[in-house]
C-alpha positions in Angstrom: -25.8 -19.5 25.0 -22.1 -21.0 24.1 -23.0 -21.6 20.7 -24.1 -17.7 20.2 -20.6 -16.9 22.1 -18.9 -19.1 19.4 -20.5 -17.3 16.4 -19.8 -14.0 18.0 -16.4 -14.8 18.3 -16.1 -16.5 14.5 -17.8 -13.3 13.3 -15.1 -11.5 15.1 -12.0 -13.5 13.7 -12.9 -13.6 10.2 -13.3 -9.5 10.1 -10.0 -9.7 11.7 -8.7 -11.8 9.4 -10.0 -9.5 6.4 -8.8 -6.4 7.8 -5.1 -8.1 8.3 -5.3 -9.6 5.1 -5.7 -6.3 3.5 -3.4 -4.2 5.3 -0.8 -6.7 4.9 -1.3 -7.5 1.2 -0.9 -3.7 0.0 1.7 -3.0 2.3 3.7 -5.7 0.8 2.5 -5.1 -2.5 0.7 -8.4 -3.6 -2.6 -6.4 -4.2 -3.1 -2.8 -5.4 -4.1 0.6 -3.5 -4.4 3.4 -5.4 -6.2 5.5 -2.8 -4.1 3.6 0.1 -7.2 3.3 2.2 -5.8 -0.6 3.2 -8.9 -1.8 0.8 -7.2 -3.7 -1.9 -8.7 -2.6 -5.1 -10.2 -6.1 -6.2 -12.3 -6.2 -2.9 -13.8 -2.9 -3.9 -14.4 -3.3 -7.3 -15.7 -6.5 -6.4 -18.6 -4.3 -4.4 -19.2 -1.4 -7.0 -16.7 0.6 -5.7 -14.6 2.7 -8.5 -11.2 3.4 -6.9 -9.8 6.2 -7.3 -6.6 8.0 -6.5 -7.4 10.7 -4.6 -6.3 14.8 -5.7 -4.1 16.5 -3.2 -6.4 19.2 -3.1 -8.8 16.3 -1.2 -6.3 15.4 1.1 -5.8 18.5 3.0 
């Protein structure tokens, strides 16, 4: 039982971890966000993604 609490809680810090990274990095400016979602745009081209700025008809 302690060692599922102890990958629960792993799991848990390394999304944290990711999630701070990434806010942090394009906030700063070390990684770019063209559609400043706080997904650097490496991480998503990395899973297919094609970032794209969005129109400002889409954001309202």
């Amino acid at each position: 039982m302690n060692e599922i609490i102890i990958v629960v809680v792993a799991v848990v810090v390394l999304i944290a971890a990711v999630i701070i990274y990434g806010v942090v990095s394009t906030s700063m400016g070390y990684e770019e966000d063209v559609n400043k979602n706080y997904i650097p745009d490496r991480f998503e081209r990395m899973f297919g993604a094609d970032p794209k700025k969005k129109d400002s008809d889409e954001q309202e």
